[in-house]
C-alpha positions as MATLAB code, in Angstrom:
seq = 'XXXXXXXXXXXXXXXXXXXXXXXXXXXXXXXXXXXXXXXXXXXXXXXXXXXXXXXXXXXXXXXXXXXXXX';
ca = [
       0.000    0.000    0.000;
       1.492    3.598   -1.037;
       1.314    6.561    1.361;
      -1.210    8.144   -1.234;
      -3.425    4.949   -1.067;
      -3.033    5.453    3.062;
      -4.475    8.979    2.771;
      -7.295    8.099    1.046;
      -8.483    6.003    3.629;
      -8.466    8.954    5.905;
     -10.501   10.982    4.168;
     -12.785    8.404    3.115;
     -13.125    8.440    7.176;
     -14.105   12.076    7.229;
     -10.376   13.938    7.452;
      -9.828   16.673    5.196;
      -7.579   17.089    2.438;
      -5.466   19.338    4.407;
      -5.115   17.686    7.468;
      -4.668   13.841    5.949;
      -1.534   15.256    3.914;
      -0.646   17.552    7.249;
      -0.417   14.115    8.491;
       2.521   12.673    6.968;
       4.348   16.300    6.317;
       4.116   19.030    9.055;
       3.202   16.894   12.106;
       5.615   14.188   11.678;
       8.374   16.893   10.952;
       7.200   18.607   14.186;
       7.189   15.506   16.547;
      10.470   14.593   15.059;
      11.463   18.409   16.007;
      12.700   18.748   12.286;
       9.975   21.688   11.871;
      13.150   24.138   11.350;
      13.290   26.950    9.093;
      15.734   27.817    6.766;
      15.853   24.275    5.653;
      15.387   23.680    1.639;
      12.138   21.006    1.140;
      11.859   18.533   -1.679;
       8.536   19.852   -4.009;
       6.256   17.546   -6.188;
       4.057   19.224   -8.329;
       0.880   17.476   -9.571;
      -0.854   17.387  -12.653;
      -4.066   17.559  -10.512;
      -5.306   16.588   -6.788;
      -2.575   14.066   -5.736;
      -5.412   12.086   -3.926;
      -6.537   11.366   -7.231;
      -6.703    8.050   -8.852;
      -5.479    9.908  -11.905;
      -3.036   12.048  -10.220;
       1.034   11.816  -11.876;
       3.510   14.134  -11.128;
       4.636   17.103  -13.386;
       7.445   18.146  -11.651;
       9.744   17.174   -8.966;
      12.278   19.334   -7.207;
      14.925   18.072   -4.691;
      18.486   19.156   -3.285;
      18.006   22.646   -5.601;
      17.775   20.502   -8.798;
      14.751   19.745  -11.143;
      14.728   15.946  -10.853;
      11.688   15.123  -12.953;
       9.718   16.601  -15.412;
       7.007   15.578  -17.129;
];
């Protein structure tokens, strides 16, 4: 099961977009006390929703270089 499958089952359960992807980014950072700033964040960008069954990624960004792009 992918983390993207995982999130759907959370909002299937009633959790909003926003906090099901919160989830697994901010909060996790935060309990891990890795919520710094200053600190450069890999970036996907989606063609649409990423919760969507039809959702691929367009772009992905990491360590200041354009890894992927569609």
């Amino acid at each position: 099961m992918t983390l993207r499958s995982t999130l759907r089952y959370f909002i299937i359960f009633g959790m909003s977009d926003e906090n099901a992807v919160s989830l697994i980014t901010y909060r996790n950072a935060k309990i891990l006390g890795m919520e710094e700033k200053d600190k450069l964040a890999n970036v996907v960008v989606w063609n649409i929703n990423p919760l969507h069954i039809d959702a691929c990624p367009k772009l992905v960004l990491g360590e200041e270089k354009i890894l992927r792009k569609r």
